[in-house]
Backbone as CSV, one residue per row, in Angstrom:
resi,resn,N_x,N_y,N_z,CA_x,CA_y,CA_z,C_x,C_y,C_z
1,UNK,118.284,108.824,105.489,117.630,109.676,106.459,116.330,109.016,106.917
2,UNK,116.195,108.696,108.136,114.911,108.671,108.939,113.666,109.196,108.468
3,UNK,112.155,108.922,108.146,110.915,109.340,108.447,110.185,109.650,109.100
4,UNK,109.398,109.899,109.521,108.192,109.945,110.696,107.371,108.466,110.295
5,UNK,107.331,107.842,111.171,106.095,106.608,111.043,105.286,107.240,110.834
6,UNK,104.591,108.506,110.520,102.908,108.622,110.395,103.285,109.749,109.297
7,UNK,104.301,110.045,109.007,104.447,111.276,108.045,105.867,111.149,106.870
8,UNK,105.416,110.286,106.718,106.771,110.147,105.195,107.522,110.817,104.936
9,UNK,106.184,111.995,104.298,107.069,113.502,103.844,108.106,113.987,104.872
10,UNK,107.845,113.402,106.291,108.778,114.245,107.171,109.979,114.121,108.036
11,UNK,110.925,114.110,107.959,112.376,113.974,108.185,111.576,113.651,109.949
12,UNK,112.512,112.277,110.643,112.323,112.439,111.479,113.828,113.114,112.597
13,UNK,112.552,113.227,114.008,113.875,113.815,114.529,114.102,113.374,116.206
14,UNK,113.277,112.632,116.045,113.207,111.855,117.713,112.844,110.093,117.195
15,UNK,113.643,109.214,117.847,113.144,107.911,117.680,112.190,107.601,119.582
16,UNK,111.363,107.589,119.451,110.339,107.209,120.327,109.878,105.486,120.634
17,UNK,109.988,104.932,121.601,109.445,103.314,121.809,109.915,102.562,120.365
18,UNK,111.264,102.582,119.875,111.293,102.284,118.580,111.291,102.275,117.069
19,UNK,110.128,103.761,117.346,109.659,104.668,115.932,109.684,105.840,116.196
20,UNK,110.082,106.120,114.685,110.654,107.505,114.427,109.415,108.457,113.873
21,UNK,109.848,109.614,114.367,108.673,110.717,114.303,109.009,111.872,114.323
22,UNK,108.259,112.638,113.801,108.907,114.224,113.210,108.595,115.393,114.571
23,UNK,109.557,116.611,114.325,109.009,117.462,115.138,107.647,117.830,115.705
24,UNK,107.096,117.774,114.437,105.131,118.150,114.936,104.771,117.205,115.839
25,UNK,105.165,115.343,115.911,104.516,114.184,116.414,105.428,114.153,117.572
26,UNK,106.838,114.810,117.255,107.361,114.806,119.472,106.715,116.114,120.118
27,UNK,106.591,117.134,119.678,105.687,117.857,120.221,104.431,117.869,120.382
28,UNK,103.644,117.113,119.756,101.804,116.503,120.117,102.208,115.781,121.140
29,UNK,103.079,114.655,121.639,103.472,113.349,122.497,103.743,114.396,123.625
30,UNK,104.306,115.391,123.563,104.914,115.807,124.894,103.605,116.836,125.119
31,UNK,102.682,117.458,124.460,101.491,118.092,125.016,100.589,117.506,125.683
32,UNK,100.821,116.021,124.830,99.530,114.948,125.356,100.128,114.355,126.632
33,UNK,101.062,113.980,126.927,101.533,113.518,128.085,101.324,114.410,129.128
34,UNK,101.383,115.912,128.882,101.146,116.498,130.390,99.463,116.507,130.611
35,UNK,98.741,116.021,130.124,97.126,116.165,129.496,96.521,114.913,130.081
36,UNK,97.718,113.644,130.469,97.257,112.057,131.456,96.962,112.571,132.581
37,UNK,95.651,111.592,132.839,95.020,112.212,134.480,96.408,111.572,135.566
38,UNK,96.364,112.269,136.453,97.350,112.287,137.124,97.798,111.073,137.471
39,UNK,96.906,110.380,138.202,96.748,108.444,138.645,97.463,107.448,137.645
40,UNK,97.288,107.726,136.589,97.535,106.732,135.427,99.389,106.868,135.776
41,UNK,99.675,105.486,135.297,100.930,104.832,135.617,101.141,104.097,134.421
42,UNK,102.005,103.862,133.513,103.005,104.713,133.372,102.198,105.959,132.734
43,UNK,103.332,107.160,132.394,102.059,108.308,132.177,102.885,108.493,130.270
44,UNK,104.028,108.426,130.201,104.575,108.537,129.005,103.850,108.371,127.471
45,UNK,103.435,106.817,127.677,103.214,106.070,126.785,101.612,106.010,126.695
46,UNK,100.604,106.695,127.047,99.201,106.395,127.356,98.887,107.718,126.795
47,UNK,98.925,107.624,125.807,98.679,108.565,124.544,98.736,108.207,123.787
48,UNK,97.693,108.514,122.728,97.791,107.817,121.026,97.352,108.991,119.711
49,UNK,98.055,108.248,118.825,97.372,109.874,117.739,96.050,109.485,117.259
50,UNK,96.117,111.108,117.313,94.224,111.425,116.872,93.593,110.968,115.209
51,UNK,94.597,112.270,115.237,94.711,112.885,113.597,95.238,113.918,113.371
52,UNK,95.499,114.415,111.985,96.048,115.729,111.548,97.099,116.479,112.513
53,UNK,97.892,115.606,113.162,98.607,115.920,113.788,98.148,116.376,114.980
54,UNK,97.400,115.642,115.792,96.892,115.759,117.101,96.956,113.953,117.803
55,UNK,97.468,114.862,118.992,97.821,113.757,119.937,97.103,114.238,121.063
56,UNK,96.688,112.984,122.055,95.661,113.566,123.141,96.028,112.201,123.998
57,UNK,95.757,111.958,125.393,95.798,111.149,126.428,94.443,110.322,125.917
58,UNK,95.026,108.881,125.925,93.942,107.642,125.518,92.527,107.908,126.544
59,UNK,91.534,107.903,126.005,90.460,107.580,126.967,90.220,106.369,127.889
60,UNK,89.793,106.823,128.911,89.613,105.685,130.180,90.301,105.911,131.074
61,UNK,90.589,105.060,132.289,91.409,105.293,133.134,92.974,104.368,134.140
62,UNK,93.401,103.528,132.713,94.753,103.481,132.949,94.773,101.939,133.748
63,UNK,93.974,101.401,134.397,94.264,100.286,135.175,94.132,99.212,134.318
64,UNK,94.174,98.977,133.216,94.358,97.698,132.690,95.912,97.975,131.799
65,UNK,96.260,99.375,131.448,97.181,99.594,130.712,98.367,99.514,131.873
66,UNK,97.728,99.569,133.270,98.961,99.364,134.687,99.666,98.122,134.638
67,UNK,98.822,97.293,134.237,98.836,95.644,134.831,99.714,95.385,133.793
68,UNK,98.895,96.178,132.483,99.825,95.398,130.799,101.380,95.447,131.408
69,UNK,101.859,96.826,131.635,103.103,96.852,131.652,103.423,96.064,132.719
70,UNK,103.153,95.646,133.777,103.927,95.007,134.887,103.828,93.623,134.351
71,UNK,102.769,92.622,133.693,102.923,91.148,132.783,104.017,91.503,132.034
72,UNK,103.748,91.954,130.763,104.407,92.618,129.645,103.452,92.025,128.780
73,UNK,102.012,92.576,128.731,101.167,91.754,128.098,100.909,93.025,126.778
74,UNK,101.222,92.162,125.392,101.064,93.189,123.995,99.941,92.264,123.419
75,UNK,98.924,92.507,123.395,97.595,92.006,123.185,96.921,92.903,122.111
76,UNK,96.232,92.412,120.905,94.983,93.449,120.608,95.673,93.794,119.269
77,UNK,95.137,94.699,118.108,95.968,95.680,117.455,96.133,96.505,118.189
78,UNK,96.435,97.583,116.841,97.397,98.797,117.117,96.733,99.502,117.996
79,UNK,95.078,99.651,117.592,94.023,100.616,118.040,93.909,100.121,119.529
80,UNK,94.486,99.206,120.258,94.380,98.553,121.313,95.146,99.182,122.594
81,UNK,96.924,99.217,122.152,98.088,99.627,122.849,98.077,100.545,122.935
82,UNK,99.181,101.233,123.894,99.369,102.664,123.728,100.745,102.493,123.436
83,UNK,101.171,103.074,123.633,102.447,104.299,122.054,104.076,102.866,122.423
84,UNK,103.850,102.305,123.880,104.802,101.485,123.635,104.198,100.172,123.480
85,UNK,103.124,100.070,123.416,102.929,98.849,122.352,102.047,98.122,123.575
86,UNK,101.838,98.339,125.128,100.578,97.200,125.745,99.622,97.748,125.848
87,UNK,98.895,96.513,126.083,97.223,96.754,126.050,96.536,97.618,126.797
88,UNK,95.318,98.521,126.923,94.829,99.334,127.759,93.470,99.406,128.115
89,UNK,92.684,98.084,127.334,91.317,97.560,127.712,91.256,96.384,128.619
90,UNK,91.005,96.077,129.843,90.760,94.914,130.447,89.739,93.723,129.389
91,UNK,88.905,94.350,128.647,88.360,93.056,128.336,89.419,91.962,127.090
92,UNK,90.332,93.128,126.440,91.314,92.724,126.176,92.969,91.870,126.623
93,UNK,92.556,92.220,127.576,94.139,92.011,128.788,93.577,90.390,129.302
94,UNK,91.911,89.964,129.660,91.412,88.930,129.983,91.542,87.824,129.042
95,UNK,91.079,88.362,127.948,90.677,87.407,126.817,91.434,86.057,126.726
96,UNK,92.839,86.598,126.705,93.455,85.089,126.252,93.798,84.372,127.672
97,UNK,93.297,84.827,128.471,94.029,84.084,129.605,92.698,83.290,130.017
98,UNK,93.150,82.227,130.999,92.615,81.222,131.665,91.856,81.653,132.879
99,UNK,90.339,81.470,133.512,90.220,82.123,134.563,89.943,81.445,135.410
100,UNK,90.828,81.220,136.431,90.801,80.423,137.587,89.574,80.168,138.486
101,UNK,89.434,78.760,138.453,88.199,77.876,138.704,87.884,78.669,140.106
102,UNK,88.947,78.765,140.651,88.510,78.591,142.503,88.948,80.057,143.557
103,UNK,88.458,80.791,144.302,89.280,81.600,144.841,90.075,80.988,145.806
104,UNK,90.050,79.826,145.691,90.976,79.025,146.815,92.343,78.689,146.463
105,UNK,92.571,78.730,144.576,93.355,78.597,143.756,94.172,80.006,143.213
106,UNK,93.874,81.236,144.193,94.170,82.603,143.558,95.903,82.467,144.017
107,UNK,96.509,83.094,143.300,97.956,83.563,143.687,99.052,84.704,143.246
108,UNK,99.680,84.806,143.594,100.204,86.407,143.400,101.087,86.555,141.646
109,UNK,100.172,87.539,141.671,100.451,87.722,139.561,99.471,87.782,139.011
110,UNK,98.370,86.961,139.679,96.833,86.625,139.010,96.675,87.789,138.550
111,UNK,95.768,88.142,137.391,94.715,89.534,136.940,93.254,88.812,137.938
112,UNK,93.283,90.258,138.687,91.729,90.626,138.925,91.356,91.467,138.109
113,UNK,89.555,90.987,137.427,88.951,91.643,137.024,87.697,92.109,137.378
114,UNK,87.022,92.872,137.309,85.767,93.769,138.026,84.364,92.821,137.451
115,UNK,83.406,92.035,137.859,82.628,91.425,136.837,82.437,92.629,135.656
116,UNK,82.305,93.248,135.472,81.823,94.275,134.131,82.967,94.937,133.386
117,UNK,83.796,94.039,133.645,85.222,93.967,133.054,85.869,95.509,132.929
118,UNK,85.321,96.322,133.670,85.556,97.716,133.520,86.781,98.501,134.213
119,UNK,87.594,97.408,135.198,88.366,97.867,135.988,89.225,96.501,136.326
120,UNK,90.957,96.537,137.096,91.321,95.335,136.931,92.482,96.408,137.810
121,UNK,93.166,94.767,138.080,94.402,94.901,139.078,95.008,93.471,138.831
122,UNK,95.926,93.643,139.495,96.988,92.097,139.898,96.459,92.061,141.721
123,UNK,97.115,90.527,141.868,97.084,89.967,143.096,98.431,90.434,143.513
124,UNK,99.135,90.308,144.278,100.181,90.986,144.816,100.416,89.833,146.333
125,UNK,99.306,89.970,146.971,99.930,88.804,148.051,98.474,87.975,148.282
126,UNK,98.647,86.707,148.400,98.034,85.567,148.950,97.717,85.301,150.369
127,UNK,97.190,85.907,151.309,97.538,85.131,152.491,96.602,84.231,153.253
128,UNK,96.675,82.973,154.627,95.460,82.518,154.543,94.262,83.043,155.105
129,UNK,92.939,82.193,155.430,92.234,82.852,155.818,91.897,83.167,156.636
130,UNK,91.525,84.404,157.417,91.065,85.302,158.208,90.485,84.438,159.357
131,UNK,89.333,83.467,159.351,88.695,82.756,159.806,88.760,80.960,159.479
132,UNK,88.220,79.895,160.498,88.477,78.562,159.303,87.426,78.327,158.603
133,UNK,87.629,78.172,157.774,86.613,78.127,156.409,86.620,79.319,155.555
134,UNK,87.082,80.095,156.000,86.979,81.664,155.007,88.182,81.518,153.757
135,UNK,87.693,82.389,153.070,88.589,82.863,151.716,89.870,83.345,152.188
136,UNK,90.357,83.110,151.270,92.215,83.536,151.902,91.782,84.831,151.620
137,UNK,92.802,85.291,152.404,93.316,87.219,152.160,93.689,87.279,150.886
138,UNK,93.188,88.414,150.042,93.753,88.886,148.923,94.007,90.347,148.483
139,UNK,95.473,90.635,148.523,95.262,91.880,148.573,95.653,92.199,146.619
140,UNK,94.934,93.302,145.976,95.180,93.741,144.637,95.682,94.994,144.668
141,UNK,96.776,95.171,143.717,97.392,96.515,143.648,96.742,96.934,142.373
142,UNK,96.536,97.676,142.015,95.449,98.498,140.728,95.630,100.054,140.730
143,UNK,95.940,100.548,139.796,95.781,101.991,138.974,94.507,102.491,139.816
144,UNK,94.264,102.852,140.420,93.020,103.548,141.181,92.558,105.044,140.456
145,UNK,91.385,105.184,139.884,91.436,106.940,140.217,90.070,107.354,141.070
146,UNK,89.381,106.318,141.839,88.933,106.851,142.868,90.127,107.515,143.855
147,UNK,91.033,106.542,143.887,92.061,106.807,144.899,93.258,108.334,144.571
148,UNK,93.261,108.352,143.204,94.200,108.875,142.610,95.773,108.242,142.546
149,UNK,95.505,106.933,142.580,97.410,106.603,142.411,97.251,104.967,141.937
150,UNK,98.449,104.246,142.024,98.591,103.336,141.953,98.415,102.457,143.707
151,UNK,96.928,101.876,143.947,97.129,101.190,145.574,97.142,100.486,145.879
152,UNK,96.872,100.042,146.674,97.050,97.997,147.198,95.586,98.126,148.188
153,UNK,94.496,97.117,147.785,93.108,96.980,148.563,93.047,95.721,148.820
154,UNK,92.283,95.460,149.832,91.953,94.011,150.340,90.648,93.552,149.302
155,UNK,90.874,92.416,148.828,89.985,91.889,147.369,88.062,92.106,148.674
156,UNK,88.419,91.161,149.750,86.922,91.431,150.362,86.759,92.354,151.056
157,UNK,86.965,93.137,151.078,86.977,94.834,151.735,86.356,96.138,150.352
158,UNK,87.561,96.165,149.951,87.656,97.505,148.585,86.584,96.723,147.547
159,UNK,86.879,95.715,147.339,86.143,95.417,146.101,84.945,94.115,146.213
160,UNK,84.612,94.648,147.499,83.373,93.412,147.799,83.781,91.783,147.597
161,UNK,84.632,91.560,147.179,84.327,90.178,147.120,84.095,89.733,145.660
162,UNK,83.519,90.913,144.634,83.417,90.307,143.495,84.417,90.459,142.141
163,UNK,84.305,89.915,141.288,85.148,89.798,140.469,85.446,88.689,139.870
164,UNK,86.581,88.398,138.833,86.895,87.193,138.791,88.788,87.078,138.564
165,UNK,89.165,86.165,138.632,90.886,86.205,138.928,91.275,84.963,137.629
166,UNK,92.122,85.965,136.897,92.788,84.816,135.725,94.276,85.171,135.612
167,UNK,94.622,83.951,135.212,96.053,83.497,135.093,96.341,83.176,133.693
């Protein structure tokens, strides 16, 4: 017979992202899931347990845990991921990657990150530049909750121009 990953004593009765978990821990998962601010993408898995059998929607707001799932980036410990296992801190999601010397060198997949590492997106399209001599077009799709959704912004428009882009 099955366990609960967090409760021994307890027969499980749902296998979840892999692990098994008892009535009390699929019913905290399904309270906490309707409890994700609306914007956040995916919304399932962006919940983590508390304690004592409390489950609640991860703090913050979801755009680095957007990007994890579209890489498939599992970075960090446990205290890091959410419930299916990617990362949900940008300064975490950056760390191991390389950050591209040049914005002349940006291309679609890149992580954009916010300088204050507080916010992040992917590149999505490359195009050239606007003017001759100017920066190519860059547009980033990102978890928004100014916006409330998942959107697509022009890198020198929405986000000034600053940031930095790693691969």
């Amino acid at each position: 017979m099955a366990r609960c990953v967090l409760h021994p004593g307890r027969e499980s009765v749902a296998a979840i992202f892999g692990r098994n978990y008892c009535s009390i821990c699929r019913d905290g998962m399904t309270a906490a899931r309707g409890r994700v601010d609306r914007h956040v993408e995916p919304k399932d898995c962006f919940i983590w347990y508390v304690s004592n059998d409390n489950w609640q929607p991860i703090t913050g707001t979801g755009c680095a845990h957007w990007v994890s799932h579209q890489l498939g980036v599992h970075a960090g410990g446990a205290g890091d991921c959410c419930l299916a296992g990617f990362t949900y801190r940008v300064p975490i999601l950056v760390h191991s990657r390389t950050r591209v010397a040049s914005i002349s060198q940006v291309r679609a997949n890149d992580i954009w990150a916010s300088p204050t590492l507080d916010h992040t997106g992917l590149v999505i399209r490359v195009g050239p530049p606007a003017h001759a001599g100017g920066n190519p077009v860059i547009t980033i799709r990102h978890d928004s909750s100014r916006q409330g959704r998942v959107a697509e912004n022009d890198f020198a428009t929405y986000f000034h121009g600053h940031g930095s882009f790693y691969r």
